[in-house]
C-alpha positions in Angstrom: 7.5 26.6 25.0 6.7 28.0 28.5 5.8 25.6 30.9 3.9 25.6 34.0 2.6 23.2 36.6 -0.2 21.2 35.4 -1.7 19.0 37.8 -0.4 19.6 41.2 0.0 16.4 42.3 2.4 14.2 43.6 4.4 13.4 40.7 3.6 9.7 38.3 6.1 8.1 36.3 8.9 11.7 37.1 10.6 13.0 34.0 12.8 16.0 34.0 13.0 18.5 31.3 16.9 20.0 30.4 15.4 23.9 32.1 15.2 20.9 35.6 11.4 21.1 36.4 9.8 17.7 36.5 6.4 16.6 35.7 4.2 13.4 35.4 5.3 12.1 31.9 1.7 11.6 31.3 0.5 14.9 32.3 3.7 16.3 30.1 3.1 14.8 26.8 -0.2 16.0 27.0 0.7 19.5 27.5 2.8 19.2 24.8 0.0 17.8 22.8 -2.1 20.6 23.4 1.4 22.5 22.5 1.5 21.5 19.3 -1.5 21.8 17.8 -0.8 25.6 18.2 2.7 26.2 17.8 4.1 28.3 15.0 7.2 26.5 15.0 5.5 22.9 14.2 5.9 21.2 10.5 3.2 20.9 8.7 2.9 18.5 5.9 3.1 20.0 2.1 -0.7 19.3 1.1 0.7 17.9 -2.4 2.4 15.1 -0.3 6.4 15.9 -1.7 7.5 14.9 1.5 8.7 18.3 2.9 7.7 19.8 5.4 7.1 24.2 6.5 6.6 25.6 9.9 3.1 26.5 10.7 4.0 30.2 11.1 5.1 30.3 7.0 1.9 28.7 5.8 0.2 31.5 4.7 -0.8 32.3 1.0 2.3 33.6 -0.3 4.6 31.6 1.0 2.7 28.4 0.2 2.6 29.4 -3.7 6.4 30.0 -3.5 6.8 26.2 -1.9 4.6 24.9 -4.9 6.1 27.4 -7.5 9.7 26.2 -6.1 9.0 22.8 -6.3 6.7 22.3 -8.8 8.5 19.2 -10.8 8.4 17.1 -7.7 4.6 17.9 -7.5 4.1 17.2 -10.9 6.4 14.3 -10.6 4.1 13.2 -8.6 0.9 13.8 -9.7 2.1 11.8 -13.0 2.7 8.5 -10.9 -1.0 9.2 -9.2 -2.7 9.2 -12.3 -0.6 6.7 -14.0 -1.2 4.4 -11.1 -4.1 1.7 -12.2 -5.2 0.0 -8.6 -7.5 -2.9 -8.8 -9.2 -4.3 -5.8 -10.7 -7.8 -5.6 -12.6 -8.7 -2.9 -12.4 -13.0 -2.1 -15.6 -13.8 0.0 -16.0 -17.4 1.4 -12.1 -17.5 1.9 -12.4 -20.9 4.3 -14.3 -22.8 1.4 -11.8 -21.2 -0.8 -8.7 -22.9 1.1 -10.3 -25.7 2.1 -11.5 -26.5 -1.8 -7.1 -25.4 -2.6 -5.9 -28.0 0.3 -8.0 -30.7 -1.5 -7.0 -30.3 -4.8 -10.2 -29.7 -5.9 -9.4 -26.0 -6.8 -5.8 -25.1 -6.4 -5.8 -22.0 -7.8 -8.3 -18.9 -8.2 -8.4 -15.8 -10.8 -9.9 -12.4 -10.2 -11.8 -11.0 -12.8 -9.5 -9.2 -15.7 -8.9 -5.8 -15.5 -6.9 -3.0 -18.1 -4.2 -0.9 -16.7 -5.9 2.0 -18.2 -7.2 3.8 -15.3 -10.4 4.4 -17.5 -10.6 0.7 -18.3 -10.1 1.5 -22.7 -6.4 0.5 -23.4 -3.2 -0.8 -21.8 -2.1 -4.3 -20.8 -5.0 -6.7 -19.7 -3.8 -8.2 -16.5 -5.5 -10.5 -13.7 -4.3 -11.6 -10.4 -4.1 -15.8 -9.2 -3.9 -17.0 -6.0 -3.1 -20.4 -4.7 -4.6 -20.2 -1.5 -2.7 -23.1 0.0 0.8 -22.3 -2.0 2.5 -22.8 -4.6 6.3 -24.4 -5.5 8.0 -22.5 -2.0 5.2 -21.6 -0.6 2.8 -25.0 -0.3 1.0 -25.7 2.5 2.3 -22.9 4.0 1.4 -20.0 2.6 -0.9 -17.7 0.3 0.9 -17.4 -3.2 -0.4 -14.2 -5.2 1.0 -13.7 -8.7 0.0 -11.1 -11.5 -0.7 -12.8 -14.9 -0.4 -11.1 -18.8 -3.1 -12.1 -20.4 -4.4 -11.1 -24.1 -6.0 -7.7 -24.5 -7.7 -5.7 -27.2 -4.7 -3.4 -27.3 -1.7 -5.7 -27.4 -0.8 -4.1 -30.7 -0.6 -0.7 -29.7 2.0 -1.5 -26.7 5.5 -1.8 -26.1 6.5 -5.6 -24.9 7.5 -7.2 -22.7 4.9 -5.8 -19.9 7.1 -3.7 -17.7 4.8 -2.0 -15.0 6.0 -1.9 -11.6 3.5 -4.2 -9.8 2.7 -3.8 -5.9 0.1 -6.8 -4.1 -1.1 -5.4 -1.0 -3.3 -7.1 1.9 -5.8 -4.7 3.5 -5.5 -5.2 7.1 -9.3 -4.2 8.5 -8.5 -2.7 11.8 -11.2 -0.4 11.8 -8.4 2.9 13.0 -6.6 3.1 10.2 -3.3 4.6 12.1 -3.5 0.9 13.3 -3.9 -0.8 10.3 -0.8 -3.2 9.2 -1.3 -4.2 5.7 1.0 -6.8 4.3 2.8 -5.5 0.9 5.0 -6.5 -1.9 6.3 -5.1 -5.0 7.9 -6.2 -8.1 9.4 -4.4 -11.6 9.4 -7.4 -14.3 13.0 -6.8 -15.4 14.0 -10.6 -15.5 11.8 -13.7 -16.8 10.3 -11.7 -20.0 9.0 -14.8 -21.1 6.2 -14.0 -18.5 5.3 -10.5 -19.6 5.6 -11.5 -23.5 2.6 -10.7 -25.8 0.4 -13.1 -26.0 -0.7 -14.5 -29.2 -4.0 -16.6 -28.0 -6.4 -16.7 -24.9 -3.9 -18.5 -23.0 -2.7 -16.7 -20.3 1.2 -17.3 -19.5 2.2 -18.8 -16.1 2.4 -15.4 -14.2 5.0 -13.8 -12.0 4.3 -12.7 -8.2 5.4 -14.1 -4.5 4.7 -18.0 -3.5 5.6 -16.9 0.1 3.1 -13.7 0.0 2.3 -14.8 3.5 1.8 -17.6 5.6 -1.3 -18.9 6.5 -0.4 -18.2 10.2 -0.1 -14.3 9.7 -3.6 -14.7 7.8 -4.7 -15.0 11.0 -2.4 -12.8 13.2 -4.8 -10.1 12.7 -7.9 -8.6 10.8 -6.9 -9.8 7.3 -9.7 -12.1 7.5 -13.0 -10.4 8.6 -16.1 -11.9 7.8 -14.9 -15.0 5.8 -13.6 -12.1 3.4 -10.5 -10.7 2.2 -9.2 -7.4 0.5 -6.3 -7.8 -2.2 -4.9 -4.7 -3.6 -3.1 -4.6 -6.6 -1.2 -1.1 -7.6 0.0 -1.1 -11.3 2.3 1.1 -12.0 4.4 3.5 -14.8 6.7 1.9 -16.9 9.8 0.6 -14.4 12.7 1.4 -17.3 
């Protein structure tokens, strides 16, 4: 890149570049910001999201069909896990009432609304998610337990058992720029304790698998996971983990 002198002024915060000019390090990254939105040189992402990457100068037409024609089992790979992917979202409104009712015993624990695997909601494992909004076993008192629970489905007899999904809990962090966003996550396969991803032979639902220490109450609070008395709790449901 050719550079120049950009603000003729006497120099802020000095940095020297390798050719031994020296600029403002503010007035530098900008020019190289401007730089690289431009530059032929500069990776651009593969739109299918494979993870590699191809100079802005070679993203033309033909080249991009060769990437995807090249790689097309990692973009098919992918593509499987997308659609095979079941995400369930449940929303927890009134969350204060809903800890202080857990700290008094009067309502320890809490269950979403069940949900199927299948992403169009007509087969696969009927799942829901508890929480114990003041903990549970490690966690009590201290923290927000989340666990997935195997409960009894229309299609149990059509599926292989145990349940073995990979499972991922995410908390949406609401920071309104989502570059800035933290969210908490967690993920599980369910390759020990079968007994909690058995078939279920009545309504009962089994005792659940999932985190006790999901996260303290103090990092509830550490940033926007709480907005409006409400909280977001993702749940990712994945292929089969073997």
């Amino acid at each position: 890149m050719r550079l120049k002198m950009i603000c003729h002024l006497v120099l802020k915060e000095p940095v020297q570049t390798r050719c031994g000019h020296r600029f403002c390090k503010e007035c530098l990254e900008e020019n190289f910001r401007r730089h690289l939105g431009q530059c032929a040189k500069y990776p651009l992402p593969c739109p299918n999201k494979c993870g590699r990457s191809i100079p802005r100068e070679k993203v033309r037409r033909q080249e991009m069909e060769s990437h995807l024609e090249s790689d097309m089992k990692i973009h098919l790979d992918l593509a499987c896990v997308k659609l095979e992917t079941r995400t369930f979202i449940w929303k927890i409104e009134r969350f204060s009432e809903v800890l202080r009712q857990a700290k008094a015993q009067e309502k320890p624990s809490m269950d979403s609304s069940p949900f199927y695997t299948d992403r169009a909601e007509s087969s696969g494992y009927k799942l829901k998610v508890r929480i114990f909004p003041n903990g549970n076993e490690t966690g009590e008192n201290t923290h927000l337990s989340v666990f997935i629970v195997v409960t009894k489905g229309e299609y149990d007899g059509m599926l292989p058992w145990p349940f073995k999904r990979k499972v991922r809990f995410t908390l949406i962090d609401q920071q309104g720029d989502l570059v800035e966003r933290q969210n908490i996550t967690r993920y599980f396969t369910p390759r020990k304790y079968p007994e909690c991803f058995a078939r279920r032979k009545s309504e009962d639902s089994n005792q659940g698998f999932g985190f006790a220490q999901f996260v303290s109450h103090e990092a509830l609070h550490s940033r926007r996971y709480i907005v409006d008395d409400t909280l977001f709790l993702q749940v990712d449901v994945g292929p089969s983990s073997s």
